[in-house]
N, C-alpha and C positions, 0 to 999 in steps of 0.2 A: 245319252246313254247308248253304249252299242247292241244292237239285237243281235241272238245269237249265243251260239257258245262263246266263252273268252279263248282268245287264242291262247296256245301253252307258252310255260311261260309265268304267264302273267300270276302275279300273287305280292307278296310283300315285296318290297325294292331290295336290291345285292345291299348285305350287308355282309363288310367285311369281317366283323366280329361274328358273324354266325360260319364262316366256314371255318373245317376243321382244320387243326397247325398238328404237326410234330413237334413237339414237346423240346424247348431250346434247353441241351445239357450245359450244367453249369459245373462250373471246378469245384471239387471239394477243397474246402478252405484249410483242411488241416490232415498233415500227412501221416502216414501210418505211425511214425517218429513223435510226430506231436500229441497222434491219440494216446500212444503209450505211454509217453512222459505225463500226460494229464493223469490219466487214469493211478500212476505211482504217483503222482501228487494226491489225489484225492485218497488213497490208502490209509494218510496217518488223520486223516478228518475223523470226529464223533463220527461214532454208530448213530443210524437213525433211532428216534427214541421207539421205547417199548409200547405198543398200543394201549399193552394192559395196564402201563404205569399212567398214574393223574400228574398231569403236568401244572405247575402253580400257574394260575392266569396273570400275564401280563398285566392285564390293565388292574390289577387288584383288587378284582370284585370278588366278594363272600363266598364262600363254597355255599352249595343248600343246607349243609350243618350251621352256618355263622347266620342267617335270618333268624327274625324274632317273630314268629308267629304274630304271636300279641298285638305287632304294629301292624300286619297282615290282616289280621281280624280285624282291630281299628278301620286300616282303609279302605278295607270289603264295605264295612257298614255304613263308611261315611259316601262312596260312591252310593249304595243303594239306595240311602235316606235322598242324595240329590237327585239320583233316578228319579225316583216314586215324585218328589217335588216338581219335578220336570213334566211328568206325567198329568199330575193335577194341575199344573198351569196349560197344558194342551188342552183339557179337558173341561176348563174354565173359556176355554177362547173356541171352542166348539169344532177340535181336531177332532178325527175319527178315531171312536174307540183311546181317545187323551193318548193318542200316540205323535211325539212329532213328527213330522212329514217335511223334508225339505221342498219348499217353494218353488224353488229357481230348477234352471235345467238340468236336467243329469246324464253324468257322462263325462268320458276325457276333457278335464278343459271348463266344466261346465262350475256356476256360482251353487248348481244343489246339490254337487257333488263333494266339495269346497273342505268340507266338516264334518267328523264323523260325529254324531248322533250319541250319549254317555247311552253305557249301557250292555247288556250281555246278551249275545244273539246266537240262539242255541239251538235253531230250525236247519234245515237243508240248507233256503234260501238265505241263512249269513252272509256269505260273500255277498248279496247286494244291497245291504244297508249304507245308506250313506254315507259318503267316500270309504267304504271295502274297497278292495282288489278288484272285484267281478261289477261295482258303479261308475268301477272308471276306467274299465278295458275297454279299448276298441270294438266296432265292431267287427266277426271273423267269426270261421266255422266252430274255433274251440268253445266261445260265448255262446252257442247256440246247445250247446253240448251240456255247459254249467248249465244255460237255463231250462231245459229239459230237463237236468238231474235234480234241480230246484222244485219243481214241479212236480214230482214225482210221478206213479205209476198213473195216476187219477187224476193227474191236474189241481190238484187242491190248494196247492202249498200248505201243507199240514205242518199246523205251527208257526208257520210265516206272520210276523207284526207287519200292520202296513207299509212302513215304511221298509221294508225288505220285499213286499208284492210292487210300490214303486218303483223299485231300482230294477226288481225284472220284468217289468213293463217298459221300463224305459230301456232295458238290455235286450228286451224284441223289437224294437223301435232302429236300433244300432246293429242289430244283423237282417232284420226288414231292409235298412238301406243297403247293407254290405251286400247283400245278396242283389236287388234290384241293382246295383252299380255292375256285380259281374254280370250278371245278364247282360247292361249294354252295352259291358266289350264284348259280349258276344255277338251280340245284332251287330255291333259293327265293324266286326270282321269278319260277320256273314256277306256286308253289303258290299266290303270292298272288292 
């Protein structure tokens, strides 16, 4: 290692891609002649449609007039009877508080992230019950931002089921690393 100042100079190697180009002009591919004959082409085209007008859905699904409550009701109650079933078999097998908890790892990628979890999650910390959006994001400064707001003013998770306080435990675990990684491109572009 050389003692001393580094000579000037010295820093990252030339790279040709980091200096600056003037900007290579290209031909417009269509002439004043061609833009105006396009433009009197598209003339006798439909008007775009009216925002305010409903348009029929393609794919032929029901307006919210054409659902049947009734079945709606139905399947609210048959989801909650499996809920609550779920519940008491966690609770039987000595999960905390009879909530299931996915086992395996969590995270992008991971086997506890795999599956979401039946069930309605109605706290801040939603997004991280298992496999949510926010169990299986990366780690990065916006994750650290959700789990902050998860958290609220006090830290509490107020309202949080366990399994929504593991997914942000394992989501400070994932910007824990994401932050230690930038740190050591920092040191080591300190060193060079």
């Amino acid at each position: 290692m050389r003692r001393g100042p580094a000579p000037p100079g010295s820093g990252r190697d030339e790279d040709p891609a980091r200096e600056p180009r003037e900007p290579v002009p290209t031909p417009d591919p269509m002439t004043e002649e061609d833009w105006r004959a396009w433009c009197d082409s598209q003339r006798d085209q439909d008007e775009p449609p009216d925002p305010d007008e409903e348009e029929p859905d393609p794919d032929g699904l029901p307006g919210p007039w054409e659902y049947d409550l009734d079945a709606i009701v139905a399947d609210c109650r048959r989801i909650t009877a499996e809920e609550a079933a779920a519940y008491a078999r966690a609770a039987r097998l000595g999960l905390a508080c009879g909530q299931p908890i996915g086992l395996g790892r969590r995270g992008p990628g991971q086997p506890g992230s795999a599956r979401r979890a039946p069930g309605e999650y109605l706290s801040r910390a939603a997004g991280f019950a298992a496999g949510m959006l926010l169990d299986t994001m990366p780690g990065c400064n916006a994750l650290a931002g959700f789990a902050a707001e998860a958290a609220g003013d006090d830290d509490t998770y107020d309202g949080a089921c366990d399994d929504e306080i593991a997914g942000a435990i394992a989501a400070w675990d994932r910007v824990e690393a994401h932050a230690a990684a930038r740190k050591h491109a920092a040191v080591a572009e300190f060193i060079r």
